[in-house]
N, C-alpha and C positions, 0 to 999 in steps of 0.2 A: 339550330336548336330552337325551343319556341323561347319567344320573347319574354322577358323579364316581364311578373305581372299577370300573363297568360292564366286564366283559367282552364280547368281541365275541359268545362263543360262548352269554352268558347269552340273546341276543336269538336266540328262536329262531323260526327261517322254518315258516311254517304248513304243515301239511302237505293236500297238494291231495288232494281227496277226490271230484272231477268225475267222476261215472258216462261214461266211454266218449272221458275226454277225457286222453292222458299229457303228461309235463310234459321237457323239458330244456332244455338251455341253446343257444339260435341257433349256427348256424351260416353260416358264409361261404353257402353252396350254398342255403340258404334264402330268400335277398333276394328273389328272382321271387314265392315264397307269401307273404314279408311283405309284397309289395305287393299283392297280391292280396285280402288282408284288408285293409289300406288302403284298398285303392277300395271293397269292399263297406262298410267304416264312412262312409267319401265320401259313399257313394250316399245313406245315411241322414243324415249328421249337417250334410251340406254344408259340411264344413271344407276339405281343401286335399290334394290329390295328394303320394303320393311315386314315386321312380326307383327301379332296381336298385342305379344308384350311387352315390344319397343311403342307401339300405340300408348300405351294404357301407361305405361314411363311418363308419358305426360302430362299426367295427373300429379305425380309427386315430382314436377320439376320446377325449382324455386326462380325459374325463367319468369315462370307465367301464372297465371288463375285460367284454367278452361273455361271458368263458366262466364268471363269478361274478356279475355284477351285471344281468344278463337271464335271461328265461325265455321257453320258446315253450310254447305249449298247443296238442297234435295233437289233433284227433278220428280216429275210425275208420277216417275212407275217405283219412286222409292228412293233411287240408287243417289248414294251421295257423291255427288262429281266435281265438288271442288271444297279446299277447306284450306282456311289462312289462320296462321298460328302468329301471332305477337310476344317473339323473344327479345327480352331485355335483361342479360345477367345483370348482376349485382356486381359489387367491387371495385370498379371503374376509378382508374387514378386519375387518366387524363381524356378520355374521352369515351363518353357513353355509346355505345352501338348497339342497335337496332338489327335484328337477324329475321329473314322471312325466307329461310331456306326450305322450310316444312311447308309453302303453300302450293298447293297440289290443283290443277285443272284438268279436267277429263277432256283426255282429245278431241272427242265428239265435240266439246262445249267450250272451244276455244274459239271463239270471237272474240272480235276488239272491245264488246262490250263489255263481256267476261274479265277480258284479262287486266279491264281499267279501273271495274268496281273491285276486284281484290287485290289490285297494287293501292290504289284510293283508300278503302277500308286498313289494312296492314298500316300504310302511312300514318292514316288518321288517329288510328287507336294506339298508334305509337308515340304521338305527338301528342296524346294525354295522359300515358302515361309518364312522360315526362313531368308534364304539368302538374300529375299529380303527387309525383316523389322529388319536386321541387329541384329536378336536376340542373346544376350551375354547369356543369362540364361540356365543352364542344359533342354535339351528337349527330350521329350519322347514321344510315339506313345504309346495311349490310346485304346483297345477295351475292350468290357463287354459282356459277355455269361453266362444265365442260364446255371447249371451245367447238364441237360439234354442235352445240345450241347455237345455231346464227340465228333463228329468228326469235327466240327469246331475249338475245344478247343485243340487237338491233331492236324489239321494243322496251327495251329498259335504257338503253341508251336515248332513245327519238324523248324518254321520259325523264330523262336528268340526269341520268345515271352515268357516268367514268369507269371505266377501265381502268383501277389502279397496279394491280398485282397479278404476276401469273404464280401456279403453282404448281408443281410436276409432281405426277402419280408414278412412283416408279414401281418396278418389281424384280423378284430374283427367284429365278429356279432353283429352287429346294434341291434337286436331283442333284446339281451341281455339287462338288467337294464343300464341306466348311470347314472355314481355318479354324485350327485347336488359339484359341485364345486366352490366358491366364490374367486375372489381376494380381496385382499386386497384395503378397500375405497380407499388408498393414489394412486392406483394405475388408470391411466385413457385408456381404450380399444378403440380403433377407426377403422373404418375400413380402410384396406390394400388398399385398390383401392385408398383410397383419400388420403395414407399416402405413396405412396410409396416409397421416399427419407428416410423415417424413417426406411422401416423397411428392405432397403437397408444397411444402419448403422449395424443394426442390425445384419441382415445376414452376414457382412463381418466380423465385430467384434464377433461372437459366433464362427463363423466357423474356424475360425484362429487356434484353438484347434485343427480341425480334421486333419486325416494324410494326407500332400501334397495337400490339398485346397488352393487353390488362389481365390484371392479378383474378385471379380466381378464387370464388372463398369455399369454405369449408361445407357450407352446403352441395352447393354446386358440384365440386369437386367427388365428393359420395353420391352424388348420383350418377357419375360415371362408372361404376362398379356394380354392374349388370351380371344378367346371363351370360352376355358375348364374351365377357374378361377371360382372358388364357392363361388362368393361377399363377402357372409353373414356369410362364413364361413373361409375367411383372413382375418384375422386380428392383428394388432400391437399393443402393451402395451409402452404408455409413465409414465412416472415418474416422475413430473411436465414435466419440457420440455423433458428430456430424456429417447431419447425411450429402453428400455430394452427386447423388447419378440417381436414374430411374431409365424405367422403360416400361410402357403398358400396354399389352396386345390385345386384340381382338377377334374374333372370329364371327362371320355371318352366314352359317350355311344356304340362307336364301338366296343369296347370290350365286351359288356354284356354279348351277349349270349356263347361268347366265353370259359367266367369263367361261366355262370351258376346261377349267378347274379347280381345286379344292384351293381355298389359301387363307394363311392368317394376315391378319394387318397390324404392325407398331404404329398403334394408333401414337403413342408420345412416347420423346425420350430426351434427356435433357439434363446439362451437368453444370454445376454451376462453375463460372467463371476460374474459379483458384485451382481448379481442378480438368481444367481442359485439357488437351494435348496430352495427355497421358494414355489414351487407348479405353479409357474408361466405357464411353460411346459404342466403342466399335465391340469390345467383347462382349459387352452386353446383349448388345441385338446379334452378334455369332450365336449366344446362348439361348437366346429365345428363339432363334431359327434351327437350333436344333430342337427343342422343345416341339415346335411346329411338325418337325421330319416324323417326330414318335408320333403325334398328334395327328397323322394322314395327308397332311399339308404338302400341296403341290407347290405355292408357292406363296413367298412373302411380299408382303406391300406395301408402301407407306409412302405418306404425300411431303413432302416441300417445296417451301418460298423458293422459288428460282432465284432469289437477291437474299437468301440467310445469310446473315453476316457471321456466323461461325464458325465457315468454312463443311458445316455437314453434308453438302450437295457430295463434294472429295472421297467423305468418309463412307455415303453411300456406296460411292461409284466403288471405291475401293474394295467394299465388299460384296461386288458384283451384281447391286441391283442398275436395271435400265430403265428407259422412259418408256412408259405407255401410253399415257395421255395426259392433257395439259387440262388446270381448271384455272378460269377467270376470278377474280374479285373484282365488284363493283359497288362504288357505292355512291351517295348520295347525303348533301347535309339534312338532316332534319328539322 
């Protein structure tokens, strides 16, 4: 973390030195070219599609300021081929983390010189933003790479960087039977859109179990409630008043043809403690994968910690999703 003391302005941002390539801060009218560099890292790296209007989301995400905590890198004939986004939620109980999952290089412009000035910059302007919101907490620089990124994974490593966590992408063929699942009468389902304070609760209180999660605040939280959200398929369990379970799905059609079929993703699902072991978990995502079945959905997805200490890796399996591919965490102290 920076040094007690530390001024923001001691930490100073690298200065870019890319033959043929200028540097400024995104703009709204850019979203089109930053996807456009998106698909070409796509093509290469096989990770995951973005929109115009998951771009333009970045404007109102309480992460960051675009016009300080990003940069885009033009080359000559226009096109923008690299851009580094500086995410630092808010909320943080015990340790601040620094996220640079959104920084993007055009394959054409991947040199070592490339790839040093926007891990350097990312760093730097992360290390003042600390400086500047006076954070007292242990902080650390976050990325994540499918394990098919050897040479990303190997220069972020040669650069400080630890392999701390894997996390498994699983999925489950929709075509397959799903088991009829009931809760319990006492229990009452509503939907996530009109509950969202509840199943915020929720999510900070279940989460607490998992390694180095911090609470998520009420901003943040609402800005996860896009376009891609699958209504019919988030949903909260209250308990008379208290809420106990969620589940939030997703959908990114830009992806499809990419994987080869249609699918929703539970992006989050999560039951607090007093309420485990009950089946709470399991019918829910039954019911949001049937939701997906009417929805066109070939198949369902969702990622976990290989080391979740709640035993959901079980609960997956059990209802029939498998491994597809593994993602790395890595990180780094700040």
């Amino acid at each position: 973390m920076t040094p007690e003391g530390t001024k923001a302005q001691d930490t100073k941002l690298p200065k870019p030195t890319i033959d043929g390539v200028t540097w400024r801060a995104p703009e709204k009218s850019d979203a089109s070219a930053i996807v456009v560099l998106q698909d070409a890292c796509c093509d290469v790296d096989r990770t995951s599609r973005i929109t115009d209007s998951e771009v333009l989301d970045r404007w109102t995400d309480p992460s960051l300021q675009t016009n300080i905590d990003a940069l885009v890198g033009i080359a000559s004939d226009g096109r923008i081929v690299a851009s580094i986004w500086s995410y630092m939620p808010g909320g943080a109980e015990s340790e601040q983390r620094l996220f640079g999952d959104e920084n993007q290089i055009h394959p054409a412009f991947r040199t070592n010189e490339m790839s040093d000035f926007v891990l350097e910059w990312w760093e730097a302007r992360g290390r003042q933003r600390l400086a500047e919101d006076s954070i007292s907490l242990p902080a650390r620089f976050y990325a994540h790479r499918f394990d098919h990124q050897e040479k990303d994974i190997a220069f972020l490593v040669s650069r400080g960087y630890e392999i701390v966590r894997y996390y498994h992408e699983l999925g489950r063929d929709l075509s397959q039977p799903i088991e009829e699942l009931d809760l319990s009468a006492e229990l009452d389902v509503r939907p996530l859109l009109e509950y969202q304070a509840e199943g915020l609760v929720v999510h900070n209180q279940s989460f607490r179990d998992h390694w180095g999660s911090q609470p998520i605040t009420h901003e943040r939280w609402e800005h996860f409630f896009t376009d891609s959200l699958i209504p019919a398929a988030s949903l909260v369990v209250l308990d008379g008043d208290e809420p106990v379970a969620y589940v939030l799905c997703e959908k990114y059609p830009q992806d499809f043809v990419d994987r080869g079929w249609s699918h929703g993703w539970v992006s989050g699902v999560g039951t607090v403690r007093s309420h485990r072991c009950m089946g709470i978990a399991t019918a829910l995502i039954a019911q949001a994968m049937k939701v997906m079945v009417e929805d066109g959905m070939e198949y369902a997805l969702l990622g976990v910690d290989s080391e979740n200490p709640t035993g959901a890796y079980g609960v997956y399996e059990n209802l029939g999703f498998v491994e597809l591919r593994r993602e790395l965490a890595l990180t780094k102290t700040a």
